[in-house]
SEVEXMAR-63907 format. One record per residue (C-alpha): residue number from 1; residue in three letters; x, y, z. Coordinates in Angstrom, 2 decimals. Each point is the difference from the previous one (the first is absolute). Example, Ala and Ser with C-alpha at 12.3 -4.5 7.8 and 13.67 -1.06 7.14 Angstrom:
! residues 2
<pt resi="1" resn="ALA" X="12.30" Y="-4.50" Z="7.80"/>
<pt resi="2" resn="SER" X="1.37" Y="3.44" Z="-0.66"/>
! end
This chain:
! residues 76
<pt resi="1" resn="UNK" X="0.00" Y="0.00" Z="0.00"/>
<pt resi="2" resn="UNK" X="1.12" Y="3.50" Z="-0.95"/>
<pt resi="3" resn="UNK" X="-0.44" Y="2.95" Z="1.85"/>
<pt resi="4" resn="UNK" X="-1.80" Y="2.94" Z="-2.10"/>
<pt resi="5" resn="UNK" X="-1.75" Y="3.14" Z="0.36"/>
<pt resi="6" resn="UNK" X="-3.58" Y="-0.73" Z="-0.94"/>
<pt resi="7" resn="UNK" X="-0.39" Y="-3.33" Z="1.84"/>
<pt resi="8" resn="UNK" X="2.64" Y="0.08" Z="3.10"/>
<pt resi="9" resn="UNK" X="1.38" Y="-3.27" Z="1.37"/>
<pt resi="10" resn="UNK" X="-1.59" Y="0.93" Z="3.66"/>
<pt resi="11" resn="UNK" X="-3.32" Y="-0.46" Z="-1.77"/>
<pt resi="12" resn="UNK" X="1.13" Y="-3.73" Z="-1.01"/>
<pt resi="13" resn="UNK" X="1.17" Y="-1.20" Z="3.90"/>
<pt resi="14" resn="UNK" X="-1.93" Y="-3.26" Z="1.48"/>
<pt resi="15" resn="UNK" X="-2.29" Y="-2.42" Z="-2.18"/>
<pt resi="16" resn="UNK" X="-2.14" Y="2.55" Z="-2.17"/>
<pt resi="17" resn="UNK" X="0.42" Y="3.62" Z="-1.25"/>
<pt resi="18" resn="UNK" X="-1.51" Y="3.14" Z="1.55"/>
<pt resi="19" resn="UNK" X="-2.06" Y="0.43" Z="-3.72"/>
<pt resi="20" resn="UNK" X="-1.22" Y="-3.28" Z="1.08"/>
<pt resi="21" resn="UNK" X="-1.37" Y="0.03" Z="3.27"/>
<pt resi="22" resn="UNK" X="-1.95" Y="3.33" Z="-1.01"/>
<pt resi="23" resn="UNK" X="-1.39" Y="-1.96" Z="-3.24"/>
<pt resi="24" resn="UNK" X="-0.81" Y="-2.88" Z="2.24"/>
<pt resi="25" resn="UNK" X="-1.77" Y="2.27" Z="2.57"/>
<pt resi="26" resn="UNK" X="-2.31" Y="1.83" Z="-3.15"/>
<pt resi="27" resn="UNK" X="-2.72" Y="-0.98" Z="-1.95"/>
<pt resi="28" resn="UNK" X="0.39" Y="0.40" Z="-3.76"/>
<pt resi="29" resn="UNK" X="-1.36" Y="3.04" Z="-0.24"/>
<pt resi="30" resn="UNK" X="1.63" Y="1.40" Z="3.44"/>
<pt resi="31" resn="UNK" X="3.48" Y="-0.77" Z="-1.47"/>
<pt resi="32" resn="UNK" X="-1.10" Y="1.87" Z="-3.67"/>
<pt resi="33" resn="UNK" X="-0.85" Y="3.16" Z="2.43"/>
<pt resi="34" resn="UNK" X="3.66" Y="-0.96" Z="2.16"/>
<pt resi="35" resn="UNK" X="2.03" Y="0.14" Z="-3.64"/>
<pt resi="36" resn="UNK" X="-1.99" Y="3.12" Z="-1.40"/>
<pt resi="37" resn="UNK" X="0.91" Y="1.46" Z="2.86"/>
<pt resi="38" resn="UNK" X="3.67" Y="-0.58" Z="0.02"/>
<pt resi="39" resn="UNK" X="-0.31" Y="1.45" Z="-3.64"/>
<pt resi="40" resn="UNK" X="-1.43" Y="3.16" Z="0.62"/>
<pt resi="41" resn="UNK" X="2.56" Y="0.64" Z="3.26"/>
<pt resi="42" resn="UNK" X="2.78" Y="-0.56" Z="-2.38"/>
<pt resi="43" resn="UNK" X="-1.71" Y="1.83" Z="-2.78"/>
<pt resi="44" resn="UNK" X="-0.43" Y="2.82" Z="2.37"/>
<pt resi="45" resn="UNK" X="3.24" Y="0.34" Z="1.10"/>
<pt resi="46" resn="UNK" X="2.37" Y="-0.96" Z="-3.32"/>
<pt resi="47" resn="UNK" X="2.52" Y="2.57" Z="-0.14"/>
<pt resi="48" resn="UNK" X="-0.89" Y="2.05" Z="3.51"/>
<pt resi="49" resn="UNK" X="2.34" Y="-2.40" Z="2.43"/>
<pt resi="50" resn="UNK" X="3.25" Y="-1.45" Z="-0.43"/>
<pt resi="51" resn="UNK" X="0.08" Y="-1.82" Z="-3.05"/>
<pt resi="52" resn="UNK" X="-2.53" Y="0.41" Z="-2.48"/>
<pt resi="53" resn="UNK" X="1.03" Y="-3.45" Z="-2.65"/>
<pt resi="54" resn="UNK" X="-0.53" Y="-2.07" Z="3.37"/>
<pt resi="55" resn="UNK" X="-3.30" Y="1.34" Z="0.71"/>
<pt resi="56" resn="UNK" X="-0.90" Y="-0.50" Z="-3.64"/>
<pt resi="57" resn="UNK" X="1.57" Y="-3.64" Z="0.11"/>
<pt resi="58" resn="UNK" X="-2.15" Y="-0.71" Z="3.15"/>
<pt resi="59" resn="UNK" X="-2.72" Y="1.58" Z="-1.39"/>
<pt resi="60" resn="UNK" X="0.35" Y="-2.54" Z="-3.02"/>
<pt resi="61" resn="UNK" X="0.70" Y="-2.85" Z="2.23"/>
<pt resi="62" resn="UNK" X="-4.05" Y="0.31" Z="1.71"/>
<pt resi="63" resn="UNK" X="-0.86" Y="1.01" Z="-3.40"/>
<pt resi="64" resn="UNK" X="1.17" Y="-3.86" Z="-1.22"/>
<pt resi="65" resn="UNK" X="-1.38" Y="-1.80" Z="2.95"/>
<pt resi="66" resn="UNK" X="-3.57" Y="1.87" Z="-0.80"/>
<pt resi="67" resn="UNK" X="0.07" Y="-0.96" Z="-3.71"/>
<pt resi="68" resn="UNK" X="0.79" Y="-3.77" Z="1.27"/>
<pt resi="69" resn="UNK" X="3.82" Y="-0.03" Z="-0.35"/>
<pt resi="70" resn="UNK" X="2.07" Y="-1.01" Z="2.65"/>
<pt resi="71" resn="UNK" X="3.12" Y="2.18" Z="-0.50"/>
<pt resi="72" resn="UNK" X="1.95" Y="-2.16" Z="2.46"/>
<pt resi="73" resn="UNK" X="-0.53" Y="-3.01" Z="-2.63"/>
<pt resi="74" resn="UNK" X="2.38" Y="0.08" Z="-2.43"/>
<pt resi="75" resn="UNK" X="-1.24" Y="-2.70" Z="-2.23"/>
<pt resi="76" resn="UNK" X="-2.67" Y="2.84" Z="-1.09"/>
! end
């Protein structure tokens, strides 16, 4: 496992993934309304705090779990 900006390796300690639990805790429609979310917060702030290409790259990474697209699977 690699450590990167957009999904950190504390996220990954113990048996599942933060992303995970929170997926596992929502309904189907509760987690579209979590990931929309997450896309408008990074939407909001692209360019306004530190670096704006990682809050576009994060803002892409929700963007490819809503449309179905695990971005952590790279066999897609």
């Amino acid at each position: 496992m690699t450590n990167d900006a957009i999904n950190p390796l504390h996220y990954k300690t113990g048996d599942i993934e933060c992303i995970d639990a929170i997926q596992a805790q929502l309904s189907p429609a509760e987690w579209r309304g979590y990931l929309r979310g997450q896309i408008a917060k990074y939407n909001w702030r692209l360019g306004l705090k530190d670096s704006a290409e990682q809050d576009a790259n994060k803002l892409l990474w929700y963007a490819m779990m809503l449309a179905g697209k695990d971005p952590r699977d790279t066999n897609r």
